[in-house]
C-alpha positions as CSV (number, residue, x, y, z in Angstrom):
1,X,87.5,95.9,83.2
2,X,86.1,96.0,79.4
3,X,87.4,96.5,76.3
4,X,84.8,98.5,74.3
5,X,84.3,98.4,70.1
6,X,85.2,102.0,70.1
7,X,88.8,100.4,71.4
8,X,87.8,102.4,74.6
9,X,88.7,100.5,77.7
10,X,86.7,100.9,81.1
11,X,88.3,100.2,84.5
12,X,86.6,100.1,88.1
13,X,88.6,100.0,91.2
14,X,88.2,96.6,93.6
15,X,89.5,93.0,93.7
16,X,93.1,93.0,93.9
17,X,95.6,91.5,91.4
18,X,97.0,87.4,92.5
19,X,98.1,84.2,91.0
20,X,101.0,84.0,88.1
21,X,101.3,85.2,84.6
22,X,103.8,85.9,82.4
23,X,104.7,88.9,80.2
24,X,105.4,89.3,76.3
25,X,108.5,89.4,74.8
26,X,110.9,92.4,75.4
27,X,110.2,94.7,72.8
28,X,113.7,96.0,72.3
29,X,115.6,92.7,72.7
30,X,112.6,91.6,69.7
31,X,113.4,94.4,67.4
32,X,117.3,93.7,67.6
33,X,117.5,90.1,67.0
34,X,115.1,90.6,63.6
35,X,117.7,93.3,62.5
36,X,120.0,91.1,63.6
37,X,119.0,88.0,62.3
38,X,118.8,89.4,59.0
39,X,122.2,90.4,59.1
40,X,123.9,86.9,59.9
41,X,124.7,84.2,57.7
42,X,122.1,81.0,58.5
43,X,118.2,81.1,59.8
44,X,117.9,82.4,63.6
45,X,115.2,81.0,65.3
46,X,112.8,83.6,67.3
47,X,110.7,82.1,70.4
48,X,108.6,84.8,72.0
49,X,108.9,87.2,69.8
50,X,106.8,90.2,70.8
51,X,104.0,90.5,67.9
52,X,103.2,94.1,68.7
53,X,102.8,96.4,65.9
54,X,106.9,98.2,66.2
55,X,108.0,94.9,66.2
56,X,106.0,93.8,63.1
57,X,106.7,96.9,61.8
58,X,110.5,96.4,61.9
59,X,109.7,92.3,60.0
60,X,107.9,94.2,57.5
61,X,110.9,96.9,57.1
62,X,113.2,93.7,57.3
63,X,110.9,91.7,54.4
64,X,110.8,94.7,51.8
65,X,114.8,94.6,52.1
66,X,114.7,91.0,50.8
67,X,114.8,89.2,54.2
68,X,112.8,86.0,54.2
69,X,110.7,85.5,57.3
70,X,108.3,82.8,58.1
71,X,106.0,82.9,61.4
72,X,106.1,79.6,62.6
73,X,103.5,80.3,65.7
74,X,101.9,83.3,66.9
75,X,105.7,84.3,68.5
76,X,107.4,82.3,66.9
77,X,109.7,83.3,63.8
78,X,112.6,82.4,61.6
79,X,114.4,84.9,60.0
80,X,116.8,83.5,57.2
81,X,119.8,86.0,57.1
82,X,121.2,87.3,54.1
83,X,124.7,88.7,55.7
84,X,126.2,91.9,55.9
85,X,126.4,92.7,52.4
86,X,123.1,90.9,50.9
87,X,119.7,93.2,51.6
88,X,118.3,94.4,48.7
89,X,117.3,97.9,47.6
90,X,113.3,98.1,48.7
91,X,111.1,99.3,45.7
92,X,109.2,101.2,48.3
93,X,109.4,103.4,51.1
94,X,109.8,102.0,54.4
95,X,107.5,102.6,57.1
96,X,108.4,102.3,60.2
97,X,104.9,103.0,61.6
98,X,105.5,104.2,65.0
99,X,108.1,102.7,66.0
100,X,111.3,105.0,66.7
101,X,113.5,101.7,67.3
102,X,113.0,100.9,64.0
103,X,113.6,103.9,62.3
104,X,116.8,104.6,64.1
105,X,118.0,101.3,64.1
106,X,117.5,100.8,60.4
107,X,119.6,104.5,59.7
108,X,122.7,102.5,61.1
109,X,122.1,99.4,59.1
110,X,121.3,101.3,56.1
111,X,123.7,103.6,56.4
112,X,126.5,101.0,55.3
113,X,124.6,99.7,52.3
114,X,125.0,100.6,48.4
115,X,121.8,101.3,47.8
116,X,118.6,104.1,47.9
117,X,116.4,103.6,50.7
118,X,113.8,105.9,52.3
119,X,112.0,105.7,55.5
120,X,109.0,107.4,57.3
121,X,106.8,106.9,59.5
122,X,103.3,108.2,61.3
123,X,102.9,111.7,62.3
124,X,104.3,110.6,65.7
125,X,107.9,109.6,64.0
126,X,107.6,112.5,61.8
127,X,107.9,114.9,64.4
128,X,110.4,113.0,66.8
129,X,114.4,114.1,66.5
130,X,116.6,112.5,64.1
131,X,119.3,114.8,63.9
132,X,121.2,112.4,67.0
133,X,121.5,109.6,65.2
134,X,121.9,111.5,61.2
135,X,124.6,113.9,62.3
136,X,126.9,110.8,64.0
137,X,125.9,108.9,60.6
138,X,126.8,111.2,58.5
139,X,130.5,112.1,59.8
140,X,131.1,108.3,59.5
141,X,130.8,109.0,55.8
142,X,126.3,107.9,55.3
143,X,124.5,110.1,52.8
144,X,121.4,111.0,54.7
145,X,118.6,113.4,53.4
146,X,115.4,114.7,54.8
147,X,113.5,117.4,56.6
148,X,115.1,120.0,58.3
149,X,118.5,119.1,57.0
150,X,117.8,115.3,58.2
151,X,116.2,116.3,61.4
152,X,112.9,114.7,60.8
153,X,111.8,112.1,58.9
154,X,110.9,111.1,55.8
155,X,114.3,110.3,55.3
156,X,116.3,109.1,52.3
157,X,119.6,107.4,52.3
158,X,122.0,107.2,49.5
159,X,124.2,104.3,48.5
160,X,127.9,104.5,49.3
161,X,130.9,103.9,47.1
162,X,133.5,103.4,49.6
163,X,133.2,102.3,52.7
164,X,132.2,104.4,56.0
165,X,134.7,105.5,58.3
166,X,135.1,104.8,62.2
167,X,134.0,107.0,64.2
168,X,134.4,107.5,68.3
169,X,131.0,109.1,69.5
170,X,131.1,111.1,72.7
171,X,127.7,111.5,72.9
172,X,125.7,114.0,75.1
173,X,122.6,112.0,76.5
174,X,122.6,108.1,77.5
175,X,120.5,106.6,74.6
176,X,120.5,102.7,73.5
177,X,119.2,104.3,70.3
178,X,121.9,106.3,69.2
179,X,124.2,104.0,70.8
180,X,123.2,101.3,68.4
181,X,122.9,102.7,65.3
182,X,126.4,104.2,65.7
183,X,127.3,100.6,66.4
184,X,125.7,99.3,63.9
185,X,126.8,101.6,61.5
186,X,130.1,100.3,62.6
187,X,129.9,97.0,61.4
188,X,130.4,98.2,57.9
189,X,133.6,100.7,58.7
190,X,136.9,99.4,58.8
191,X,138.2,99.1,62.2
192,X,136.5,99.5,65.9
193,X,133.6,101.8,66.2
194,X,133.1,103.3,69.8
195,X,130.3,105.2,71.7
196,X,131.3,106.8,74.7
197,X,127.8,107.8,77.1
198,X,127.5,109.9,79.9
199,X,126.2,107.0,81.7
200,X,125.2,103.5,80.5
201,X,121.6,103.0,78.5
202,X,120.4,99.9,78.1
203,X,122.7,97.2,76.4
204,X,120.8,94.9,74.3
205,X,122.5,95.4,71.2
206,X,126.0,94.6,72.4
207,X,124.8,91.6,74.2
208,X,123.0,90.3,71.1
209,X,125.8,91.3,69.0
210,X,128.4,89.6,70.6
211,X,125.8,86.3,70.6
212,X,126.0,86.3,67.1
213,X,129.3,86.4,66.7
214,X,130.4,90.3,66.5
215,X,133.9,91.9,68.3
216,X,132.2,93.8,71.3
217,X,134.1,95.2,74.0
218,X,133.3,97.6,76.5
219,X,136.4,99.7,77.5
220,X,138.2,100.3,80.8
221,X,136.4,103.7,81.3
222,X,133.3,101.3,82.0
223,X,131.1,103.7,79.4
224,X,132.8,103.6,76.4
225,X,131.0,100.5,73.8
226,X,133.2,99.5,70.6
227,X,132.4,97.1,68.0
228,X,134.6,95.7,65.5
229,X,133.9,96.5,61.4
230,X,132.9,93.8,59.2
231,X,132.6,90.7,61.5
232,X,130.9,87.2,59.9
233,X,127.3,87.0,62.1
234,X,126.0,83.8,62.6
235,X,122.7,82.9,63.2
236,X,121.0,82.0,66.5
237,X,118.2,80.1,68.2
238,X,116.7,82.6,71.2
239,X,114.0,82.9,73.5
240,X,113.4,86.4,74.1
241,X,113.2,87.9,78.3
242,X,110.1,88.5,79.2
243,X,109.7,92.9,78.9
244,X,110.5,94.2,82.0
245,X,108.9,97.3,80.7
246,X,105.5,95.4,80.7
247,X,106.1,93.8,83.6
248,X,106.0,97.1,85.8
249,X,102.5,98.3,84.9
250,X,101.4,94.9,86.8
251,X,104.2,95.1,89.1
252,X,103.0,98.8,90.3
253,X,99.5,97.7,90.4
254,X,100.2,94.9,92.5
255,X,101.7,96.9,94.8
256,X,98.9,99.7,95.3
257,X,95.6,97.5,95.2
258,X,95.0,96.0,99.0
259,X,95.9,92.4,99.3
260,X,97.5,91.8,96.3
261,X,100.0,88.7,95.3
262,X,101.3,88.3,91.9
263,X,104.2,86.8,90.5
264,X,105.5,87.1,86.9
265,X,107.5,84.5,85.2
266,X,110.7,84.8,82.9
267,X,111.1,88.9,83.1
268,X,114.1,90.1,81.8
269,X,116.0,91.7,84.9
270,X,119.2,93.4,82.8
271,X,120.9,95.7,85.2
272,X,120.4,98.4,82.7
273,X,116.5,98.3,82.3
274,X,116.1,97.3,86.7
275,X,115.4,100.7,87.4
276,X,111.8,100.3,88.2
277,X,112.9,97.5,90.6
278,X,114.8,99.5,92.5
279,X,112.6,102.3,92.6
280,X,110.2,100.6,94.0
281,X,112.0,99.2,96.1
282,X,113.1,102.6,97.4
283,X,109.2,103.6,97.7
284,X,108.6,100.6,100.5
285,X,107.5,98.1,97.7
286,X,107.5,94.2,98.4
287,X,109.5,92.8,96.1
288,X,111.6,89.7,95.6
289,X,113.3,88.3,92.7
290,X,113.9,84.5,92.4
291,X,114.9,81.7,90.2
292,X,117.5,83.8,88.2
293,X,119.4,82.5,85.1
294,X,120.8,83.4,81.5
295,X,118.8,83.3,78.5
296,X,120.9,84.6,75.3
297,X,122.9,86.3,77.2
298,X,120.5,88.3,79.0
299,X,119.5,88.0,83.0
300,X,116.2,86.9,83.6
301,X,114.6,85.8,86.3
302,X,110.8,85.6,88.2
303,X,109.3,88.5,90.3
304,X,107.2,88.6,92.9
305,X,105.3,91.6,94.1
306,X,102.4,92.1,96.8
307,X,100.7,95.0,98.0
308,X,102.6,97.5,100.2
309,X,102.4,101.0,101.7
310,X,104.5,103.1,99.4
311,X,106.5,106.5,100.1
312,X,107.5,109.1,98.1
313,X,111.3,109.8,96.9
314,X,113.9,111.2,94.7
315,X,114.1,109.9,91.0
316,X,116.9,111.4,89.1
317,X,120.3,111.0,87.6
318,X,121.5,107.9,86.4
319,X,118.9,105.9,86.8
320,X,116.8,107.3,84.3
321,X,118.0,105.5,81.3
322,X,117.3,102.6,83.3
323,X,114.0,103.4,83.7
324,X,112.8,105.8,81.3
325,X,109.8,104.4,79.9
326,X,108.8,103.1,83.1
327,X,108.0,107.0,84.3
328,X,104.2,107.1,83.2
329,X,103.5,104.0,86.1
330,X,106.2,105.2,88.4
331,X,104.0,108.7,88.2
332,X,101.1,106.8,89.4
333,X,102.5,104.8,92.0
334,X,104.0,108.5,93.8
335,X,100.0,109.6,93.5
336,X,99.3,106.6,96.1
337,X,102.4,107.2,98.3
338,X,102.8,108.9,101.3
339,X,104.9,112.1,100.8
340,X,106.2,114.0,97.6
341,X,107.7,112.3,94.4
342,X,110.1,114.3,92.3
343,X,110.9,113.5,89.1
344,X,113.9,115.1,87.6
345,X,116.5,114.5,84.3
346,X,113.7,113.0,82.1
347,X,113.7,115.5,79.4
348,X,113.9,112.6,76.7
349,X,110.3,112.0,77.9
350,X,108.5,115.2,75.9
351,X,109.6,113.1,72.4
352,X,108.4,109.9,73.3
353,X,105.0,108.9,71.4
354,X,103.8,111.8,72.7
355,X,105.2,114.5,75.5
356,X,104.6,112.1,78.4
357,X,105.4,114.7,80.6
358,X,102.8,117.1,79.7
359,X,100.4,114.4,78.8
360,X,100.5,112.1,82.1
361,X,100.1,115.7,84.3
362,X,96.9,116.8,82.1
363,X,95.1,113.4,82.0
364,X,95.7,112.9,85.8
365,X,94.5,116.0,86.6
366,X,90.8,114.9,85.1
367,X,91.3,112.5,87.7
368,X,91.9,115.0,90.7
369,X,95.4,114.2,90.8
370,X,97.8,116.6,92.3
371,X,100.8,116.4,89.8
372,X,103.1,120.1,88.6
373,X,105.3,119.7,85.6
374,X,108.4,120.1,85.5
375,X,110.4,121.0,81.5
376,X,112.2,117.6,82.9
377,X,109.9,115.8,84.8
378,X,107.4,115.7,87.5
379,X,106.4,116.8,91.0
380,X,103.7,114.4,92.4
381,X,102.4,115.0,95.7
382,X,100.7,111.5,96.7
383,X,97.7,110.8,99.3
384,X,94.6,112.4,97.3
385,X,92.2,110.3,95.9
386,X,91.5,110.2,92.9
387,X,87.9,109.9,90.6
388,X,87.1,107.8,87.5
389,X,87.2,109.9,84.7
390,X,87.2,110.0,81.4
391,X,90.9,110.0,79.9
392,X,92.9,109.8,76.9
393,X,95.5,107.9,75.8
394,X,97.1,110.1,73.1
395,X,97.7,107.1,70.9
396,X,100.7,106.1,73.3
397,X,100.8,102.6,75.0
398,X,102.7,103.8,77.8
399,X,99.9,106.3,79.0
400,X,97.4,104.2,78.3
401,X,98.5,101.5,80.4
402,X,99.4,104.0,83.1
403,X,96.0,105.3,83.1
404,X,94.4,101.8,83.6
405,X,96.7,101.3,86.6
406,X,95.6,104.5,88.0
407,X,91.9,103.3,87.3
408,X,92.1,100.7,89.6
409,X,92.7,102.8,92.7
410,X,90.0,105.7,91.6
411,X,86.7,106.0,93.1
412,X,84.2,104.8,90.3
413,X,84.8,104.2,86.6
414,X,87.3,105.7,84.6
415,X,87.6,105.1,81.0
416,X,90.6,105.1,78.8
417,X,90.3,106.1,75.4
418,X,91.5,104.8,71.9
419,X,93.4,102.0,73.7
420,X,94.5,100.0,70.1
421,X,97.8,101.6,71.0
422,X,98.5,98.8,73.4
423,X,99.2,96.1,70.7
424,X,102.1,98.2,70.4
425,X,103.8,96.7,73.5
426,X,101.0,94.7,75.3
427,X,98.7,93.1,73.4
428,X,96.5,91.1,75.7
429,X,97.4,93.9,78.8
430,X,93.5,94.0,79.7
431,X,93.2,90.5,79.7
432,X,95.7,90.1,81.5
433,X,95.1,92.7,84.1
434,X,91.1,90.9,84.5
435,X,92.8,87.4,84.8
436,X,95.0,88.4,87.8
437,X,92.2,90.2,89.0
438,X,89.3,86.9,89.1
């Protein structure tokens, strides 16, 4: 596998993947205890700290609002907190780059403050949905402006005179997006703030909240999330979970290449990100998980994964929030299986980075795959084999990643193109991907 100067990166099928490695930090667990952090009274200390461009996006966001950060090692950071009331007014525009987290996280922070701010992004954010998290925000009382009546970004968000207003969310789709900036938005309304999902998304911000030091329940119905307004945040000294996310493309490829062995230490294991675990699981994979424990509240633990004959199944329902992201490797796993893979309920895929549904059937096509899109999903019929080809990313880390994984089972070289996208989650993926394969 190499890494060309056009940032094009060239795979060919053959050794298979052992030894140990580890994973960067989870990239939504790293987002949430910057914003976090920078919401607390004292310094909270950052180890592993995933320095992928959303995450420095969101410490640059963070710095223009008057936050102080110092990097004390490559992921390493403190972040001296200025409290619920102290960020400044930025004298520029925000840019959140590509990262949707950011974006949406920062609407529910900035929501509650009393001054301008204005946020944008690439072309990527600027075409992705808004109006879930602005039309919440807005009945809690936020002044919110942009594009299509604050459906797409640039966005512009006016200081508040009073104070915004509680609100109880019964919101349509399960996402830890709109879940949090609700909540977050909360903090700055008298009295509890609650979100009530059709089933749970991933929980990183009420687990981090309540480690520093916010009112977080989660009610009796089991899917209803309510924070408390106006609590005193204190900061914290973290390690942040390995990303599970990350984890999986190695994970899947373990499992497909003959004769693999790999195992991955520190992985954050939440129950509401484990969905690729189980999956997999489900498809005949070999997987164990050992050595758990709790770091900041959140489960990690160390997973081991060898090669295994894989079926196809069923992926659908409720498990998708839990593994939404993980769809693109999934995808390619079912195109090794034996049998049929369906892929239903994953609508939130087409406004992603880009419409991973239609982009992960058209790029594995090139490569002879046998995959029919769904408007929700996927239907991949597994057993063909596949040919290198030449591929594109679309500027999403996700595919790109997936791709590579699919590389290493085709016959000759296939060749991803404009692969810079994976410092987004992964920097070091094809490193690390070559190590484990020496």
């Amino acid at each position: 596998m190499t890494k060309t100067k056009d940032t094009s990166l060239r795979i060919r099928p053959g050794r298979p993947l052992r030894g140990e490695t580890e994973v960067p930090g989870d990239k939504s667990i790293s987002h949430r205890v910057a914003m976090f952090g920078a919401l607390a009274l004292g310094t909270t200390r950052i180890r592993r700290f995933l320095p992928g461009a959303d995450c420095l996006a969101t410490v640059a966001c963070l710095q223009k609002l008057g936050v102080g950060i110092t990097w004390v090692a490559p992921t390493e950071l403190l972040v001296y907190g200025r409290g619920l009331g102290g960020l400044q007014e930025p004298a520029e525009v925000l840019d959140v780059g590509n990262s949707g987290t950011t974006i949406r996280l920062l609407c529910g922070i900035l929501a509650g403050q009393r001054f301008f701010s204005a946020l944008t992004g690439d072309a990527s954010i600027r075409r992705r949905p808004m109006e879930r998290v602005t039309k919440p925000l807005r009945e809690m009382g936020a002044a919110i402006f942009g594009r299509e009546n604050a459906c797409r970004a640039p966005l512009a968000i006016c200081g508040q005179t009073g104070l915004l207003r509680p609100l109880h969310l019964v919101s349509q789709v399960a996402s830890a997006q709109v879940k949090s900036a609700v909540l977050l938005a909360g903090l700055f309304a008298e009295g509890w703030t609650r979100v009530t999902e059709p089933c749970i998304s991933r929980d990183h911000t009420e687990r981090l909240l309540a480690a520093f030091g916010a009112q977080v329940i989660r009610e009796d119905d089991g899917l209803t999330m309510a924070v408390a307004g106006f609590p005193e945040l204190r900061g914290v000294d973290l390690e942040v979970p390995g990303d599970i996310s990350a984890a999986a493309f190695l994970l899947v490829a373990a499992s497909l290449v003959s004769g693999s062995a790999v195992t991955i230490r520190g992985v954050g294991v939440n129950p509401t990100r484990d969905g690729v675990l189980v999956v997999l699981r489900e498809m005949g994979g070999d997987i164990r998980v050992e050595n758990r424990r709790e770091v900041a509240g959140e489960p990690v633990a160390d997973i081991t994964v060898k090669s295994a004959a894989l079926h196809g199944v069923m992926i659908q329902g409720d498990i998708i929030p839990r593994l939404i992201d993980e769809i693109p490797v999934l995808a390619v796993a079912a195109l090794f299986a034996r049998g049929t893979t369906e892929i239903r309920d994953a609508g939130e895929l087409r406004v992603k980075e880009s419409d991973r549904i239609a982009v992960l059937a058209g790029e594995l096509k090139k490569m002879g795959a046998l995959v029919e899109e769904l408007p929700d999903g996927l239907v991949v019929h597994g057993g063909e084999t596949l040919r290198g080809a030449m591929v594109e990313s679309h500027g999403d880390h996700r595919i790109a990643m997936a791709l590579a994984v699919a590389g290493l089972l085709a016959r000759g070289e296939t060749t991803v193109r404009d692969t810079s996208c994976l410092d987004v989650s992964f920097p070091g993926f094809a490193f690390t991907l070559e190590k484990l394969r020496r």
